[in-house]
Biopython code that builds the backbone (N, CA, C, O; Angstrom):
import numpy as np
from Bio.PDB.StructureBuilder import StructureBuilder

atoms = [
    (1, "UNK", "N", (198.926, -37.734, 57.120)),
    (1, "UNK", "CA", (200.125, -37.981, 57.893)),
    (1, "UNK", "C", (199.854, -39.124, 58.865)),
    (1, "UNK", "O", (198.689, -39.169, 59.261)),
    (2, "UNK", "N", (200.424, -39.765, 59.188)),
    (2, "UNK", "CA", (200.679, -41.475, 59.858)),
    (2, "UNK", "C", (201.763, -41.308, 60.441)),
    (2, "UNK", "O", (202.853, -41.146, 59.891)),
    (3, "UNK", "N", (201.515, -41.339, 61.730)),
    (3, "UNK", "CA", (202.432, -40.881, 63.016)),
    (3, "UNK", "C", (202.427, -42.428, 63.527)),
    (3, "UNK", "O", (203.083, -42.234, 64.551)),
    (4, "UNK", "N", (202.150, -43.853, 63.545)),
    (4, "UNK", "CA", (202.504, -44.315, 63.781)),
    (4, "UNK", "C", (201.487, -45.214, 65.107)),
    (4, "UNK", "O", (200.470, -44.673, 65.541)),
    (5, "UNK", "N", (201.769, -46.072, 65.427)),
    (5, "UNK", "CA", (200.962, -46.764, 66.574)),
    (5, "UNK", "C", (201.256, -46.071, 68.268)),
    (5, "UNK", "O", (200.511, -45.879, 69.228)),
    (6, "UNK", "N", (202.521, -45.872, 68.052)),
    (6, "UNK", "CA", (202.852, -45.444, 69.663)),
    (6, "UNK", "C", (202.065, -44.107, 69.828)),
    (6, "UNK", "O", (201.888, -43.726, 70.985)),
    (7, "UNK", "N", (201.511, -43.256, 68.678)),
    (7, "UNK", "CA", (201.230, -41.754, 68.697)),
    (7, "UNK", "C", (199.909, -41.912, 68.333)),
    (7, "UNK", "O", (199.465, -40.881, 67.827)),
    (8, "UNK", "N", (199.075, -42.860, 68.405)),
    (8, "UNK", "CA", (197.484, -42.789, 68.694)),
    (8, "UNK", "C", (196.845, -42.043, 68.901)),
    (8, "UNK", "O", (195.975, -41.622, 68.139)),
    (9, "UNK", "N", (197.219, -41.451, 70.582)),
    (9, "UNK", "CA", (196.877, -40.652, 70.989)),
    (9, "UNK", "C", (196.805, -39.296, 70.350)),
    (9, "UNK", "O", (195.778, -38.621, 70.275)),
    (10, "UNK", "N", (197.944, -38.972, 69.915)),
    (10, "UNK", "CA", (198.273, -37.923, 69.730)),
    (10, "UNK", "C", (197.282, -37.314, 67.899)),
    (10, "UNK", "O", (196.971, -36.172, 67.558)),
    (11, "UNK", "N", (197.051, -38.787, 67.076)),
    (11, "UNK", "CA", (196.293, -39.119, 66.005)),
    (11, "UNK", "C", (194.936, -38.531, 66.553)),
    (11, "UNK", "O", (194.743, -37.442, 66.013)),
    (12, "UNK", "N", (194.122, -38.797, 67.260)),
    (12, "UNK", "CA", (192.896, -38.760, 67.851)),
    (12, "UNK", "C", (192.603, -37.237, 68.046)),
    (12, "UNK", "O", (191.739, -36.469, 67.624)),
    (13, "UNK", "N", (193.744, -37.123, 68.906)),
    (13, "UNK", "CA", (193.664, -35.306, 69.120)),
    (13, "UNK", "C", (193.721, -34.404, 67.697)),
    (13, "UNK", "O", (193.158, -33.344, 67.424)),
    (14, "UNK", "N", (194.563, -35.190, 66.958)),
    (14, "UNK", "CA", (194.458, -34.090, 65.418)),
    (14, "UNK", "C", (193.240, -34.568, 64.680)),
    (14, "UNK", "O", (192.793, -33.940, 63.721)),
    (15, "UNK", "N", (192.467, -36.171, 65.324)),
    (15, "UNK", "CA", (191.494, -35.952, 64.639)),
    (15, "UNK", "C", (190.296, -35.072, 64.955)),
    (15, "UNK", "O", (189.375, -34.682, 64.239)),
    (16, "UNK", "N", (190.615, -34.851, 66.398)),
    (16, "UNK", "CA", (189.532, -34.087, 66.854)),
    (16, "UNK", "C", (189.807, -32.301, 66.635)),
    (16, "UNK", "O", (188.918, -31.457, 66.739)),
    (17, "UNK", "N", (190.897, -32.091, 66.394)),
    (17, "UNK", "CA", (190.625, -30.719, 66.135)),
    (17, "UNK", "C", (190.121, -30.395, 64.775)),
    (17, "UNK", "O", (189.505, -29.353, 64.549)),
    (18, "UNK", "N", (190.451, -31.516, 63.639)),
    (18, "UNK", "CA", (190.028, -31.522, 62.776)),
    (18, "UNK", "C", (188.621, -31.391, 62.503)),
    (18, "UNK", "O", (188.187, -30.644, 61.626)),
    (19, "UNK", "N", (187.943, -32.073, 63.206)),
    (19, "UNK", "CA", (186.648, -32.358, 63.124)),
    (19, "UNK", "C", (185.240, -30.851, 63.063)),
    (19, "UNK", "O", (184.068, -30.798, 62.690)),
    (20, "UNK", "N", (186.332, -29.751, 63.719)),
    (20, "UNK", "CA", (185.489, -28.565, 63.767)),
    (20, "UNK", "C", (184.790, -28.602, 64.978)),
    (20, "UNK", "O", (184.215, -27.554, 65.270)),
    (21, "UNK", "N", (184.664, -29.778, 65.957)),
    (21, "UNK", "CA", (183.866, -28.817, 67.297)),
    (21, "UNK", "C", (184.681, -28.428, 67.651)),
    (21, "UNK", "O", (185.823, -28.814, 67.401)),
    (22, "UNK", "N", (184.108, -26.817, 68.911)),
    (22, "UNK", "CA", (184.749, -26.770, 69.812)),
    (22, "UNK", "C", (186.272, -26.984, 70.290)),
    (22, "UNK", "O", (186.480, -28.181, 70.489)),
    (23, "UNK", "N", (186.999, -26.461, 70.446)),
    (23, "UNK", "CA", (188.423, -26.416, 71.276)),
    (23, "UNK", "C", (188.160, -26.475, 72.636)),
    (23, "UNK", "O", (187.778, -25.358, 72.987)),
    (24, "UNK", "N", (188.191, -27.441, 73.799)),
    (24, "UNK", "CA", (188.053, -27.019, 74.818)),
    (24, "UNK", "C", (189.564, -27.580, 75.360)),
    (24, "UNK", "O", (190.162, -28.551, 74.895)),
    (25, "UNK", "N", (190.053, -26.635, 76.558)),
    (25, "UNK", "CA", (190.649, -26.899, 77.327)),
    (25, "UNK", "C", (190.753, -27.675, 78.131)),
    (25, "UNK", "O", (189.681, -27.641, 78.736)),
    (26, "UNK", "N", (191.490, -28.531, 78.647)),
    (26, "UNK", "CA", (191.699, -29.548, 79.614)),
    (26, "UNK", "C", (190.906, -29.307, 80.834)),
    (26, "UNK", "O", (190.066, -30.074, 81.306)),
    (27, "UNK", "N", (191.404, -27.716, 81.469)),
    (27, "UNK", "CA", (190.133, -27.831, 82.544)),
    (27, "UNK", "C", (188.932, -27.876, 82.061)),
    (27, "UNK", "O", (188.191, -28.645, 82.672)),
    (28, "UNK", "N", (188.518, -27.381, 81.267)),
    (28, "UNK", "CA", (187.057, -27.506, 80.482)),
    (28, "UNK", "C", (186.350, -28.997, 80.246)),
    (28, "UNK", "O", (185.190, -29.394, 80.356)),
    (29, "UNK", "N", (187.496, -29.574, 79.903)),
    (29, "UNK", "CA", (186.650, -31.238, 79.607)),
    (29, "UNK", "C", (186.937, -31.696, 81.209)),
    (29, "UNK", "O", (186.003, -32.312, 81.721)),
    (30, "UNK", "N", (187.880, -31.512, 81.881)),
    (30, "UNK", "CA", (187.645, -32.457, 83.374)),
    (30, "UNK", "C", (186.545, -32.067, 83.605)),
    (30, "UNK", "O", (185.647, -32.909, 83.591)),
    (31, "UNK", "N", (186.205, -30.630, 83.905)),
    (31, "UNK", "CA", (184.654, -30.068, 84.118)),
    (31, "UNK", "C", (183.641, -30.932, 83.827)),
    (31, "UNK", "O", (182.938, -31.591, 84.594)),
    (32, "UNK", "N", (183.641, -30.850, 82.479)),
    (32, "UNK", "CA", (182.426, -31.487, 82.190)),
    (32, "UNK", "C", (182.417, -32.862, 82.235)),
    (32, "UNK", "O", (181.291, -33.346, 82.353)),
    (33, "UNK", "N", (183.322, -33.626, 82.176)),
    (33, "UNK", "CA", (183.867, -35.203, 82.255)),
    (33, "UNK", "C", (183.372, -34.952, 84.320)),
    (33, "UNK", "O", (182.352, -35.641, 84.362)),
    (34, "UNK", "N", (183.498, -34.601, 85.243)),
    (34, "UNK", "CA", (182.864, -34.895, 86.212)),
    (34, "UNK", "C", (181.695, -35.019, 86.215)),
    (34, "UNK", "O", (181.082, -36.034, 86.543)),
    (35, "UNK", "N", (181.051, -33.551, 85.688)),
    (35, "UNK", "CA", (179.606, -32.922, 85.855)),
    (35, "UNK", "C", (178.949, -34.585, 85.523)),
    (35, "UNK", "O", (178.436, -35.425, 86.263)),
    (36, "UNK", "N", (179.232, -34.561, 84.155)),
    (36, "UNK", "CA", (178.371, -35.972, 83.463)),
    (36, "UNK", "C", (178.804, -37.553, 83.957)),
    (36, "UNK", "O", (178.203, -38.576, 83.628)),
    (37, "UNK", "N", (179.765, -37.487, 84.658)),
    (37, "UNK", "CA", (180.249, -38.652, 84.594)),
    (37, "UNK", "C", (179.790, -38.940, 86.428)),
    (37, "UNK", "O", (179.549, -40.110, 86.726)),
    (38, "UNK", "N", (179.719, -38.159, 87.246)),
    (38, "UNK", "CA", (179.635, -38.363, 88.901)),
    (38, "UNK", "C", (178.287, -37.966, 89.063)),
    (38, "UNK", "O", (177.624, -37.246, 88.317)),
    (39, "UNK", "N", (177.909, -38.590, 90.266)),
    (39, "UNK", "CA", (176.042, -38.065, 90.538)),
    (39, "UNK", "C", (176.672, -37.016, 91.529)),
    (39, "UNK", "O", (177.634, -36.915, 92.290)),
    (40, "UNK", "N", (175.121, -35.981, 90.903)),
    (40, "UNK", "CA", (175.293, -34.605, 91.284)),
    (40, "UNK", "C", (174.382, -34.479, 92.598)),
    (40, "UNK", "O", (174.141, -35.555, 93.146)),
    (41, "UNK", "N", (174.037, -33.748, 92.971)),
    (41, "UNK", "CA", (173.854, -32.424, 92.649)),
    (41, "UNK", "C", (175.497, -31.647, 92.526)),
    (41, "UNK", "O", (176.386, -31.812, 93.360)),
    (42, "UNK", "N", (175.597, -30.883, 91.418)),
    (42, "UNK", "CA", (176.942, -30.555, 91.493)),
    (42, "UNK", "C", (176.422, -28.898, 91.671)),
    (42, "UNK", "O", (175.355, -28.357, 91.379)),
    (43, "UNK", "N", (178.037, -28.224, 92.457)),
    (43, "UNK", "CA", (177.642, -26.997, 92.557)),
    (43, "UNK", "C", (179.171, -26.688, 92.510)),
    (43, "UNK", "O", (180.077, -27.514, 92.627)),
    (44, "UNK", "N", (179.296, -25.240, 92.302)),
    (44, "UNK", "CA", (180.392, -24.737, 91.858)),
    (44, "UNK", "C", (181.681, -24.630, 93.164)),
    (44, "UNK", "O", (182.848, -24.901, 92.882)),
    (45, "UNK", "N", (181.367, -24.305, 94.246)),
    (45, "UNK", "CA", (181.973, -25.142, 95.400)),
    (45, "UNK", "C", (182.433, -26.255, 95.044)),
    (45, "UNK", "O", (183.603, -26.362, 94.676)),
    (46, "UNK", "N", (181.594, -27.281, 95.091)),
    (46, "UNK", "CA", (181.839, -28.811, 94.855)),
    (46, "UNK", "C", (183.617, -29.445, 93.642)),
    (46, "UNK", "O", (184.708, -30.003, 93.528)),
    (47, "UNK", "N", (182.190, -28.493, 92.968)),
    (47, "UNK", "CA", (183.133, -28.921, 91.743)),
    (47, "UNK", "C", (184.795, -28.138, 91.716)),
    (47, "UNK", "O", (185.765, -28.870, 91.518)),
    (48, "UNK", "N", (184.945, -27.016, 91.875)),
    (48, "UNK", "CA", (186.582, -26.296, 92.530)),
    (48, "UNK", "C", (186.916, -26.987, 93.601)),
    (48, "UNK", "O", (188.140, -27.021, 93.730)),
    (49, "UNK", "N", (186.147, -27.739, 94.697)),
    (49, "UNK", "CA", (186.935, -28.664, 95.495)),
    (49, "UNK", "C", (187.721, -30.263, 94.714)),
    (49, "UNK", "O", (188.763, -30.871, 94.960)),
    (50, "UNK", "N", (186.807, -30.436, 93.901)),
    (50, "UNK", "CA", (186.682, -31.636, 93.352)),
    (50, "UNK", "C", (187.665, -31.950, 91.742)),
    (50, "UNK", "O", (187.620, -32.991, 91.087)),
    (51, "UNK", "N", (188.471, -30.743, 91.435)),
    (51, "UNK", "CA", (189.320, -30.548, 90.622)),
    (51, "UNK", "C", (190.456, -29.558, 91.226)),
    (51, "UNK", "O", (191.356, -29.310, 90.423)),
    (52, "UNK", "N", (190.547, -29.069, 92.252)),
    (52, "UNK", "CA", (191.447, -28.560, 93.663)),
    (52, "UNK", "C", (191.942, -26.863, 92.313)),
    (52, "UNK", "O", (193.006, -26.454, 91.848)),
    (53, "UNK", "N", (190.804, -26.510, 92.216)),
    (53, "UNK", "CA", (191.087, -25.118, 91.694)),
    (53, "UNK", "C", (190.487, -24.085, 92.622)),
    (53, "UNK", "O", (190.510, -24.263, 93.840)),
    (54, "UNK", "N", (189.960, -23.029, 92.083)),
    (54, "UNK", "CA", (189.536, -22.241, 92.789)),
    (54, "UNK", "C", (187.882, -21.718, 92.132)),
    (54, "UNK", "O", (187.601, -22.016, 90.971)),
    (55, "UNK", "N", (187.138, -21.134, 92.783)),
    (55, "UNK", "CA", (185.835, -20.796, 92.468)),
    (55, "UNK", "C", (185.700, -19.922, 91.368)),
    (55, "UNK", "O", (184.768, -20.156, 90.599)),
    (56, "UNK", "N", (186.538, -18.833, 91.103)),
    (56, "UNK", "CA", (186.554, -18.405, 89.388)),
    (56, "UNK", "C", (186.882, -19.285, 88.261)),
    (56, "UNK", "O", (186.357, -19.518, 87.172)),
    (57, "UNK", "N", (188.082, -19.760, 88.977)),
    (57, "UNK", "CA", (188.589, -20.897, 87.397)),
    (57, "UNK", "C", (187.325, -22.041, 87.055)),
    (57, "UNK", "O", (187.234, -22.491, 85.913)),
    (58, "UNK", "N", (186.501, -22.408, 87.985)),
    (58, "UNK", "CA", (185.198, -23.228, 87.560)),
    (58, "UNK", "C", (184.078, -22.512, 87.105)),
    (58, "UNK", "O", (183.208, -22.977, 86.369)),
    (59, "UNK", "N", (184.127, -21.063, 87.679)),
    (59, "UNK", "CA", (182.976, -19.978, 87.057)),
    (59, "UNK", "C", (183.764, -19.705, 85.349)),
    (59, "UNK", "O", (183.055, -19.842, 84.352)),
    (60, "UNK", "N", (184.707, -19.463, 85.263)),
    (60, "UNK", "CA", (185.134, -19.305, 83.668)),
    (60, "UNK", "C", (184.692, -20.374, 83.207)),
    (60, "UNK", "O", (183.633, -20.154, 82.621)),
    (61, "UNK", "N", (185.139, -22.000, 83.169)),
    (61, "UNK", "CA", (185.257, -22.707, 82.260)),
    (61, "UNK", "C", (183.891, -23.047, 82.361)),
    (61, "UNK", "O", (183.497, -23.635, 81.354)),
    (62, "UNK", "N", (182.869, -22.846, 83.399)),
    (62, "UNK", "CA", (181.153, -22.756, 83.163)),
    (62, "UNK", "C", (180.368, -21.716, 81.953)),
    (62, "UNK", "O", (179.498, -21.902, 81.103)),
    (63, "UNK", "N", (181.299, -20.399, 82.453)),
    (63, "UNK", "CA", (181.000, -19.665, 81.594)),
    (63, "UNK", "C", (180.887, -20.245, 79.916)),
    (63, "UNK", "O", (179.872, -20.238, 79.220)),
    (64, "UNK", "N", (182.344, -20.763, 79.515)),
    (64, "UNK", "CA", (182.613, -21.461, 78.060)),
    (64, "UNK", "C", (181.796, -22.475, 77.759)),
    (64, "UNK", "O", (181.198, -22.694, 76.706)),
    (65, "UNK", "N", (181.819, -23.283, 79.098)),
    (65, "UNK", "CA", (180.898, -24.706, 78.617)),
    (65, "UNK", "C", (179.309, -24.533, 78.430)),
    (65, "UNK", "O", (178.666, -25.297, 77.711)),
    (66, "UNK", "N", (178.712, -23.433, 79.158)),
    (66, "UNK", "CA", (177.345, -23.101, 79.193)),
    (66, "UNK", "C", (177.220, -22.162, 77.779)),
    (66, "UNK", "O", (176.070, -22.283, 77.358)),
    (67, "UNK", "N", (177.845, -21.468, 77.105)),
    (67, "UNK", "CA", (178.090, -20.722, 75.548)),
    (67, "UNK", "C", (177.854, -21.600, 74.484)),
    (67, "UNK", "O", (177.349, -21.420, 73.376)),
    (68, "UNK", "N", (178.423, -22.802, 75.160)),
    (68, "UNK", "CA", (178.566, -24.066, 74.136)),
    (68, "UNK", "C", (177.474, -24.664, 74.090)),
    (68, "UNK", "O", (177.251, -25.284, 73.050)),
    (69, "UNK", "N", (176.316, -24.692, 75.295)),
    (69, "UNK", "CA", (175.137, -25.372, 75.327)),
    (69, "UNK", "C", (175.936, -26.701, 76.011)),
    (69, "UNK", "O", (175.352, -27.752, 75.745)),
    (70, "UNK", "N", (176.599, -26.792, 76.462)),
    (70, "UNK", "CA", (177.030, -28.149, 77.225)),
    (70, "UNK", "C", (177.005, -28.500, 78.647)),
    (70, "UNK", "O", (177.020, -29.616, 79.166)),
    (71, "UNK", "N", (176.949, -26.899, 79.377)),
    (71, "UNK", "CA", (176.635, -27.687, 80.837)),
    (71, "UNK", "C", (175.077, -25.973, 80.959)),
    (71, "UNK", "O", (174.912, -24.863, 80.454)),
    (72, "UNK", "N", (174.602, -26.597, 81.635)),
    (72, "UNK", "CA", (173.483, -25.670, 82.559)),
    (72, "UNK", "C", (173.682, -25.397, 83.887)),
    (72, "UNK", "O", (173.935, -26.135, 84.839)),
    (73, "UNK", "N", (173.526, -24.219, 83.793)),
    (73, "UNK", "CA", (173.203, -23.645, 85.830)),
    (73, "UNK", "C", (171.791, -23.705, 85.891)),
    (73, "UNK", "O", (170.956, -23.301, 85.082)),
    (74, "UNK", "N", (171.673, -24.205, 86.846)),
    (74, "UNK", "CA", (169.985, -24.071, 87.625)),
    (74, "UNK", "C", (169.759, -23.559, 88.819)),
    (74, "UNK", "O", (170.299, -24.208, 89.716)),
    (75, "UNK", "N", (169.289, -22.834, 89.089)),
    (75, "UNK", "CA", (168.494, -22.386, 90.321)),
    (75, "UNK", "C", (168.167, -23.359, 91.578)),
    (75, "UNK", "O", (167.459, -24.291, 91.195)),
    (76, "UNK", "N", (168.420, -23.416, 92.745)),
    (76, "UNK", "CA", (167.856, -24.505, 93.489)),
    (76, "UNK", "C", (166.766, -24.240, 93.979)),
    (76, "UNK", "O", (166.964, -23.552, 94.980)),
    (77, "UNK", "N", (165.797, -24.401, 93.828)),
    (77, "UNK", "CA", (164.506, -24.127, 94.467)),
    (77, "UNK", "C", (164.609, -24.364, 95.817)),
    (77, "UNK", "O", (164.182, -23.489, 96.570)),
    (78, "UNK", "N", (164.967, -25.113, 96.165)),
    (78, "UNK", "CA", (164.614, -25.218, 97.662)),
    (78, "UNK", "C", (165.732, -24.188, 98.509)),
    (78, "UNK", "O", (165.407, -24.178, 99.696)),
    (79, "UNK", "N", (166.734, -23.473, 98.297)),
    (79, "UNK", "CA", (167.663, -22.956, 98.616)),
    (79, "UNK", "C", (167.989, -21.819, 97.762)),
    (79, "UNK", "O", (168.956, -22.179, 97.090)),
    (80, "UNK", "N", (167.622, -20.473, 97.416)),
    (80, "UNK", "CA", (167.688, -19.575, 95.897)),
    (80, "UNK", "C", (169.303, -19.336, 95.705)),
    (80, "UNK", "O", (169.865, -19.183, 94.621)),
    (81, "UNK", "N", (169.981, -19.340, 97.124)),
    (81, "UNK", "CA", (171.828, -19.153, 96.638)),
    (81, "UNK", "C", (172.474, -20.042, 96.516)),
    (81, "UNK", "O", (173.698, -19.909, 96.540)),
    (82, "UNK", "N", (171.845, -21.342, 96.332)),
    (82, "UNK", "CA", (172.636, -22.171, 95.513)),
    (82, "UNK", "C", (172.262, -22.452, 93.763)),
    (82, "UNK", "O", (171.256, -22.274, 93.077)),
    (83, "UNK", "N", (173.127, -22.781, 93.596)),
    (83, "UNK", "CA", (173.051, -22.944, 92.078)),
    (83, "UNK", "C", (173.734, -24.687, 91.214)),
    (83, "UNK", "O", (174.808, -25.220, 90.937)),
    (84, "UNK", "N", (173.063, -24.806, 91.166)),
    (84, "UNK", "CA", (173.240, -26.500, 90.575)),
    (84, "UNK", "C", (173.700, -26.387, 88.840)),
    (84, "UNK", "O", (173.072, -25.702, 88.032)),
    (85, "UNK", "N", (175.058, -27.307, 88.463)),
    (85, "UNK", "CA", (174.984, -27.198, 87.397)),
    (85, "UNK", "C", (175.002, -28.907, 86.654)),
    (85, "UNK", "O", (175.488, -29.940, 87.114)),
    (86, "UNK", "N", (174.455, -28.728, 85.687)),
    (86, "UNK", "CA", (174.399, -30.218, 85.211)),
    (86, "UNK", "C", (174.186, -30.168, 83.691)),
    (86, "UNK", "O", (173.582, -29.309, 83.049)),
    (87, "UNK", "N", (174.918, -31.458, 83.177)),
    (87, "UNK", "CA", (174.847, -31.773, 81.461)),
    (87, "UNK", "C", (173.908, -31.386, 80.517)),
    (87, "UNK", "O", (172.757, -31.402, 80.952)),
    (88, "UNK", "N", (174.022, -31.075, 79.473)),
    (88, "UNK", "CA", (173.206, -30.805, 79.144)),
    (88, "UNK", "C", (172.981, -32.340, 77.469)),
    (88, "UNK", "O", (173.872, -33.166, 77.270)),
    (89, "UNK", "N", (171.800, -32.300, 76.690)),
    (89, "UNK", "CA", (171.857, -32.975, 75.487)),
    (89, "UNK", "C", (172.864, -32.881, 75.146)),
    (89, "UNK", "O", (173.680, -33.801, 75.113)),
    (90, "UNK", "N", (173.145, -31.184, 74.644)),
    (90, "UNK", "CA", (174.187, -31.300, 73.778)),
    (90, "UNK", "C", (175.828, -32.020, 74.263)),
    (90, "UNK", "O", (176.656, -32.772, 73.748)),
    (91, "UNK", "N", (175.679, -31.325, 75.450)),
    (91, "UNK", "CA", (176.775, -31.837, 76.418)),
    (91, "UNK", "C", (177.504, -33.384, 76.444)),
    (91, "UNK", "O", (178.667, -33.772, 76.557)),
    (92, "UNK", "N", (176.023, -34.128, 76.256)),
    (92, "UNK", "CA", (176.260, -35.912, 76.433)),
    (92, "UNK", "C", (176.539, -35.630, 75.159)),
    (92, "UNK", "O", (177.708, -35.250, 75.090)),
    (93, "UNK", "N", (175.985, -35.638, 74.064)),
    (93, "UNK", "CA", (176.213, -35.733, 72.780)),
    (93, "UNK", "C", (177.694, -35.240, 72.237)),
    (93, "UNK", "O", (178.229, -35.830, 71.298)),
    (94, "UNK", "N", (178.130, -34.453, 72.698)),
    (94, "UNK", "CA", (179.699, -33.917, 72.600)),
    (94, "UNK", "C", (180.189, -35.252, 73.079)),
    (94, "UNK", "O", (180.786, -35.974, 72.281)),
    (95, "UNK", "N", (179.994, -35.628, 74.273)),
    (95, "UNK", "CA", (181.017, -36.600, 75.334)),
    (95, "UNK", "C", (181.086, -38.022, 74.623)),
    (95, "UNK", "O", (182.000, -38.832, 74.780)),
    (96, "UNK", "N", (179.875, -38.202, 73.749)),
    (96, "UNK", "CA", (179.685, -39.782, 73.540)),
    (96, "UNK", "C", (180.076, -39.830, 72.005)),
    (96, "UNK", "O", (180.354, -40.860, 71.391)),
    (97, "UNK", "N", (180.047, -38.293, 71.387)),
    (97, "UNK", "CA", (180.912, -38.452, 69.997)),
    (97, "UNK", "C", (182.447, -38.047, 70.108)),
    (97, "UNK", "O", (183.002, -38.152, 69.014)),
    (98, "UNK", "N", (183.192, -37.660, 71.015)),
    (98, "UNK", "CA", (184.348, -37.745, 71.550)),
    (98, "UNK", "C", (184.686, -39.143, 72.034)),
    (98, "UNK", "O", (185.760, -39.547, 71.587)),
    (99, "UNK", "N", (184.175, -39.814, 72.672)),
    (99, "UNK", "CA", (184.261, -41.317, 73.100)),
    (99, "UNK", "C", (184.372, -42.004, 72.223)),
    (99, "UNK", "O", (185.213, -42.899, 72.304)),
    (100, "UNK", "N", (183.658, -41.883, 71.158)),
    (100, "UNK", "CA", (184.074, -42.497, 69.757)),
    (100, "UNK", "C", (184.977, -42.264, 69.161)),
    (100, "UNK", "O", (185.543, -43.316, 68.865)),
    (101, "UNK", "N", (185.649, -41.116, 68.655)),
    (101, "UNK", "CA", (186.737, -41.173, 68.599)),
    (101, "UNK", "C", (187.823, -41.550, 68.744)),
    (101, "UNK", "O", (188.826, -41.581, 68.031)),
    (102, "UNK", "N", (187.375, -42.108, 70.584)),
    (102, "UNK", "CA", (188.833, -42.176, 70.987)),
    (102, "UNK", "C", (188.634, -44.050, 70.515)),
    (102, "UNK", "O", (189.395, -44.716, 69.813)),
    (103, "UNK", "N", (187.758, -44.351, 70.984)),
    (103, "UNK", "CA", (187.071, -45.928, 71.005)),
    (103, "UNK", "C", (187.421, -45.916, 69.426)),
    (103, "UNK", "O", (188.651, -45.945, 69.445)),
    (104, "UNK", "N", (187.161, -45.898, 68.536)),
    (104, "UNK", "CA", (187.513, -46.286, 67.050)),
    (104, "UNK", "C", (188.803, -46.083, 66.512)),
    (104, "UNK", "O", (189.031, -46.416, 65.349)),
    (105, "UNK", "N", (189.971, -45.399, 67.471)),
    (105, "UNK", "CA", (191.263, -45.309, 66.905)),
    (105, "UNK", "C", (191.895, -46.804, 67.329)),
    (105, "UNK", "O", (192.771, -47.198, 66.559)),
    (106, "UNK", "N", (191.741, -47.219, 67.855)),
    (106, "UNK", "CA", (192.335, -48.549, 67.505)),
    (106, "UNK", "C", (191.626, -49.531, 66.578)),
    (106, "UNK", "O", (192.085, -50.650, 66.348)),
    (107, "UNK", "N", (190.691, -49.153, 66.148)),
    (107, "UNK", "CA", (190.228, -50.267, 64.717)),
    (107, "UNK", "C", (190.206, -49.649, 64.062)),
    (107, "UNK", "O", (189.724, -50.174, 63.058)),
    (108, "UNK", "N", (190.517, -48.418, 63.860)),
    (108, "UNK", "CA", (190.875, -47.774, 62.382)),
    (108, "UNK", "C", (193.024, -48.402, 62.492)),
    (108, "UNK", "O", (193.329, -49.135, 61.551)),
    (109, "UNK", "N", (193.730, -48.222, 63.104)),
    (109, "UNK", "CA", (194.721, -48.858, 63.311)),
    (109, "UNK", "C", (195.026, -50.057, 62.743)),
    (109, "UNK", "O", (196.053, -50.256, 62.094)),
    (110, "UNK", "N", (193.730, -51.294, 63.074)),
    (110, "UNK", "CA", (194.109, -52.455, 62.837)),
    (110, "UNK", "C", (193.504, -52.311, 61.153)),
    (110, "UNK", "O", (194.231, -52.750, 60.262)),
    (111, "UNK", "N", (192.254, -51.729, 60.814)),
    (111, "UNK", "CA", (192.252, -51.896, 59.606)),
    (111, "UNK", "C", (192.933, -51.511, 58.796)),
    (111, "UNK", "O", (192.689, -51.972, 57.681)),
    (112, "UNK", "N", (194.202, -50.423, 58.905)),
    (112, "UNK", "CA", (194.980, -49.763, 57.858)),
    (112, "UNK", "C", (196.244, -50.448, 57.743)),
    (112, "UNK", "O", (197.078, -50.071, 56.919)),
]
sb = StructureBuilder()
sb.init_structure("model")
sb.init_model(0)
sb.init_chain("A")
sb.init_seg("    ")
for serial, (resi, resn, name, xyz) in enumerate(atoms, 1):
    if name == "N":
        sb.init_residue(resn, " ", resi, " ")
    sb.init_atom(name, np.array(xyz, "f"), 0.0, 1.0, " ", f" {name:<3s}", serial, name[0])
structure = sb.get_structure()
């Protein structure tokens, strides 16, 4: 199906569900689109300030993203009740084969 140039976007997204990873939710990728994308130390505070939710809705979508192997909680050593979370391999590797995706729908466009 060929939805056309104005619906790119919308192409990309069916290619990505297609593709078989993961379904994540919008809060789920801002999540992790901060975690990886801003210097951390990130902490779950931080991050519910920093997407203006609340401290469960960032403990759930940690919960999903850490299942996935995509983000990690760590321990702070120097402080034991804080808790640091940050990217993981798989995590970048999700983000930078999603980036492609989006990055190659316009030259799959021009070549067809």
């Amino acid at each position: 199906m060929q939805l056309g140039p104005l619906n790119s976007w919308m192409q990309t997204l069916i290619d990505y569900v297609r593709s078989g990873e993961p379904d994540l939710t919008n809060r789920q990728m801002a999540l992790l689109l901060v975690v990886h994308l801003t210097p951390g130390p990130h902490t779950v505070r931080g991050l519910a300030r920093a997407l203006s939710v609340s401290k469960p809705v960032v403990t759930r979508a940690l919960n999903r993203l850490g299942s996935l192997g995509y983000l990690r909680r760590q321990r702070d050593e120097a402080d034991r009740r804080n808790i640091f979370v940050a990217t993981t391999s798989e995590g970048a590797t999700f983000l930078d084969q999603f980036g492609r995706l989006i990055a190659d729908r316009p030259r799959q466009r021009a070549a067809a």
